[in-house]
N, C-alpha and C positions, 0 to 999 in steps of 0.2 A: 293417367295415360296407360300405354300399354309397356311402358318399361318395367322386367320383372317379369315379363308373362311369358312362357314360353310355347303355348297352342293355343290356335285358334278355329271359327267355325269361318268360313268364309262363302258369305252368300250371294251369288251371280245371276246373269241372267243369261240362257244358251242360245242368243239371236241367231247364230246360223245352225244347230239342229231340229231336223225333222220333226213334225206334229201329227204325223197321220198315220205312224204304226199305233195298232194297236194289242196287235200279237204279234211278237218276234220271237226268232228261234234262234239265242246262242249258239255258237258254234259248238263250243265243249260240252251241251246240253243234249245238242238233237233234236229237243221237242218242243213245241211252242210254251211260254208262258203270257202269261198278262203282261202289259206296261209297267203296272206299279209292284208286278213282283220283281222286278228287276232294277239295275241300279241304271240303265242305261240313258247314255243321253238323248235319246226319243222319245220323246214323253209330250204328252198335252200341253202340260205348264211344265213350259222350259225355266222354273229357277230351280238350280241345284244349290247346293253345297261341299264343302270340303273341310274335312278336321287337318289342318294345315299343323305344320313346328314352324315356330317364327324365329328366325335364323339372327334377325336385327334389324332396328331400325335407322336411317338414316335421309335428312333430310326430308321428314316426310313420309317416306318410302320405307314400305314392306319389304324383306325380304325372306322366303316361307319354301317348305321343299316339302311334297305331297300337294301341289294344286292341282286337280283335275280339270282345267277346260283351254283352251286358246289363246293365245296372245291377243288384246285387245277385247277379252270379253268383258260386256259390264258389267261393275262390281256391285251390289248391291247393299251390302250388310258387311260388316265384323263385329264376331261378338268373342271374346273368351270363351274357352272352354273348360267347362270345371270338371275336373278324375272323379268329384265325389257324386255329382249329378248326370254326367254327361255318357257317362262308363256302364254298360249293362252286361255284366262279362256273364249270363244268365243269357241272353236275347239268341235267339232259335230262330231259322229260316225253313219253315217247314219242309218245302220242296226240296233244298239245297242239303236239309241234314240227311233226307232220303236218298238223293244224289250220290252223296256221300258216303253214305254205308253201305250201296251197291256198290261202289267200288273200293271199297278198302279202307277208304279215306278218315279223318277226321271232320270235322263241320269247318275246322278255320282252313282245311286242304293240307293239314300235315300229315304225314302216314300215321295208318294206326298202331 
């Protein structure tokens, strides 16, 4: 089971987001990107994910703090999450690290 584990990957399905962007324009961006450069819930195929903390179980029942979508969305999937495979403290977001250094930033959005 999952007693012992304390993150998880939690995979859903976004039945009430949008299918038909295919260029959006963030707010704090300005300029259009792609769908799939983005984490947004707009997307073609609406199943996401979330790397959730699972807080406890009880009766069943999940309880996890960092879920990203809706009350009543469908759940799809849980899988553990492993630091030694899951973790890519290396991983670069081209656009976003560029973003980034036009304004002072770091890439994870801490000052520099």
């Amino acid at each position: 089971g999952l007693e012992g584990t304390t993150h998880l990957w939690l995979l859903y399905f976004m039945d009430k987001a949008p299918r038909n962007l295919v260029v959006q324009v963030p707010r704090q961006y300005g300029r259009g990107r792609g769908t799939f450069a983005l984490r947004s819930p707009a997307r073609p195929n609406p199943i996401a994910m979330s790397a959730v903390k699972l807080l406890g179980i009880e009766d069943g029942r999940l309880s996890v703090i960092g879920l990203d979508c809706l009350d009543g969305t469908p759940l799809l999937d849980i899988k553990p999450y492993f630091a030694s495979t899951d973790c890519f403290p290396e991983a670069v977001v081209g656009w976003h690290r560029d973003y980034a250094r036009e304004r002072g930033e770091r890439q994870d959005g801490a000052d520099v």
